[in-house]
C-alpha positions as CSV (number, residue, x, y, z in Angstrom):
1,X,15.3,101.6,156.1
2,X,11.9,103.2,156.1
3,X,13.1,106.5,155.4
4,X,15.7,105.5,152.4
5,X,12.0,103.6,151.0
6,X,10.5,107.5,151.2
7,X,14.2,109.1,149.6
8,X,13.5,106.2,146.2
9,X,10.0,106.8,146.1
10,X,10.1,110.6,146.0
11,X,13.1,110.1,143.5
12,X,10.9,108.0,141.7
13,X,8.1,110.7,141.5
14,X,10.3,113.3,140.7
15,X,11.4,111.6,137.6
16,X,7.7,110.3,136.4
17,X,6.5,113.7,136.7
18,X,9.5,114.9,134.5
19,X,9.0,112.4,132.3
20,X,5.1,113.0,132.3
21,X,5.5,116.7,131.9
22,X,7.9,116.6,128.9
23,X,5.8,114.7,127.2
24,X,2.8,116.2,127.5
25,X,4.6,119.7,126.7
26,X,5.8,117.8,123.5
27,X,2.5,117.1,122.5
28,X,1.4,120.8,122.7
29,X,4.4,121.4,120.8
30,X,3.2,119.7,118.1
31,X,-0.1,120.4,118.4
32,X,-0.1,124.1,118.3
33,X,3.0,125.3,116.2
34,X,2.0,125.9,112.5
35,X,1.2,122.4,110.5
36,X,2.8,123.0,107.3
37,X,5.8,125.9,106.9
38,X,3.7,126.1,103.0
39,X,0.2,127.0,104.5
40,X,-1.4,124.1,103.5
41,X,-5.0,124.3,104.8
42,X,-5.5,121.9,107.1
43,X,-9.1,120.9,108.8
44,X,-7.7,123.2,111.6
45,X,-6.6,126.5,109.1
46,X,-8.8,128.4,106.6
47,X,-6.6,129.5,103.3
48,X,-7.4,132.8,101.2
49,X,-5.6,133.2,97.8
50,X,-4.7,136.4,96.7
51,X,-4.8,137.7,93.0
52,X,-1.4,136.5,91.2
53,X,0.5,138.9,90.1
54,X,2.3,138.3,86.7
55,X,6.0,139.8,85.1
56,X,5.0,139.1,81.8
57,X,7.2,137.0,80.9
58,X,6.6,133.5,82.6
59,X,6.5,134.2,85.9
60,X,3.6,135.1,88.4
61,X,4.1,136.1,91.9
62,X,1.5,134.6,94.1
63,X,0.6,134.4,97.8
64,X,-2.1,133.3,100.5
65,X,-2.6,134.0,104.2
66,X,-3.5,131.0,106.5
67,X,-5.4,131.6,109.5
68,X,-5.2,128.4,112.2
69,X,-7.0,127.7,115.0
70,X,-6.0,124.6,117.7
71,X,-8.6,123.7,120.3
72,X,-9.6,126.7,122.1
73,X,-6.8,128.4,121.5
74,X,-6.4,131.3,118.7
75,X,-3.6,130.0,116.2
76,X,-1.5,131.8,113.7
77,X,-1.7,133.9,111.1
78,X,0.6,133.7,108.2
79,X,1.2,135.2,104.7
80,X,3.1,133.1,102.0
81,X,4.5,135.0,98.6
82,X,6.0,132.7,96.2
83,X,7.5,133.4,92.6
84,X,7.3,130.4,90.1
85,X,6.7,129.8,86.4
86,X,3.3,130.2,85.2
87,X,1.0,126.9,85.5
88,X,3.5,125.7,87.9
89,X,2.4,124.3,91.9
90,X,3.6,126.5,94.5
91,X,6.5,124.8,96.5
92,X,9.4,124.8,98.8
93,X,11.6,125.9,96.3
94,X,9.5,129.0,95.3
95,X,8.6,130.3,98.9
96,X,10.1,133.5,98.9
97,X,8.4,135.2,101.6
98,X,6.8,134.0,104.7
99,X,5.7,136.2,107.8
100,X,3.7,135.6,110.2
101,X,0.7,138.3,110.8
102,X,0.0,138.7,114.4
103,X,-3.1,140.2,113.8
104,X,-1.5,142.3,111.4
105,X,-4.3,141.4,108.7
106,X,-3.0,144.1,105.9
107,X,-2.5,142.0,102.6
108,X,0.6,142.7,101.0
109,X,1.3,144.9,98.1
110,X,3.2,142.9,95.7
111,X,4.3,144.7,92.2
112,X,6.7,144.0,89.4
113,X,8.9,147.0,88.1
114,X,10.0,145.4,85.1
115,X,10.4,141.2,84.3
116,X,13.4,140.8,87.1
117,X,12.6,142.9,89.8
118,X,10.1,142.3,92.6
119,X,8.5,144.5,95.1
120,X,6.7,143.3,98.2
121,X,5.4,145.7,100.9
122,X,3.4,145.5,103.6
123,X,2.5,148.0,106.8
124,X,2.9,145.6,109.1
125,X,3.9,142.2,109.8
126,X,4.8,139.9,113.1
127,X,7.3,138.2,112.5
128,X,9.5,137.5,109.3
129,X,9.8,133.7,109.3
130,X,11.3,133.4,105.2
131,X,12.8,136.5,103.0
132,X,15.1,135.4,99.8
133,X,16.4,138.0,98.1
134,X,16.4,136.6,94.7
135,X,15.2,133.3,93.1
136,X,15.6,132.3,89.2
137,X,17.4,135.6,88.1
138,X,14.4,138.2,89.8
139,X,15.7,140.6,92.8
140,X,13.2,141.0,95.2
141,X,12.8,144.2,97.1
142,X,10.8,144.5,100.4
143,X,9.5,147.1,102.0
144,X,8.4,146.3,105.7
145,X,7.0,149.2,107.7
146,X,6.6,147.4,111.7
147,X,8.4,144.0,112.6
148,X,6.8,142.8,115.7
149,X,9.5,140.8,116.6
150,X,13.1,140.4,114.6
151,X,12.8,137.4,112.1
152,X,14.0,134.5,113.8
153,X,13.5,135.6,117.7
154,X,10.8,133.3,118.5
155,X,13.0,130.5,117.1
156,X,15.2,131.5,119.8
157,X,12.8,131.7,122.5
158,X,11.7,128.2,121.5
159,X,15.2,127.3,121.5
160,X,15.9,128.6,125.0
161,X,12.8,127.4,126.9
């Protein structure tokens, strides 16, 4: 009898401490990954606007890098390029490039060609987490010299662990 007492109570442990240690790694989760997939500063991230870049004709490219820090630990670096009408808020809809930086801290280089085509380069960059190819009749070229990882693989290693 005893020892079936000791095989429930260590069952019981086992599953507590599961339990316990999901939910604790859940709240790091959420803690730690980036706040806002827009770089909204946050009293945790510091925001630095770059000079808007303007076709000409109604629309501006603009773009901002977010640096985020979460208790001790050292956050993450991201650069956001979007392309909207002039005078209009930044959004969702007009995120047309996102990468995080990795202490990659080279600003992008963005330049229009004419009034519907788009260049974006940069040396270096992490990880691409966003890249559109066109938005509201423009074409966007990139340029990206070093990926530190493929866009999308950390997804995956989030996925799998």
């Amino acid at each position: 009898m005893r020892t079936k007492l000791w095989k429930i109570a260590r069952y019981i442990l086992v599953v507590v401490s599961g339990v316990g240690s999901a939910v604790i790694l859940f709240g790091l989760y959420k803690t730690l990954r980036p706040i806002d997939a827009l770089g909204e500063a946050s009293e945790n991230c510091v925001r630095q606007d770059f000079s808007p870049v303007s076709n000409g004709s109604g629309l501006v490219a603009t773009a901002h890098f977010t640096s985020c820090d979460y208790f001790i630990v050292h956050g993450d670096q991201t650069t956001y390029i979007y392309v909207n009408k002039v005078g209009t808020k930044e959004d969702r809809k007009s995120l047309v490039f996102r990468f995080s930086n990795f202490d990659h801290l080279d600003p992008p280089e963005i330049t229009w060609s004419d009034k519907s085509s788009l260049h974006i380069s940069v040396p270096a960059v992490g990880e691409v987490t966003e890249q559109v190819a066109a938005i509201d009749g423009v074409k966007i070229f990139y340029s990206i010299g070093k990926e530190d990882l493929p866009a999308g693989e950390s997804e995956k290693e989030n996925y799998l662990c």
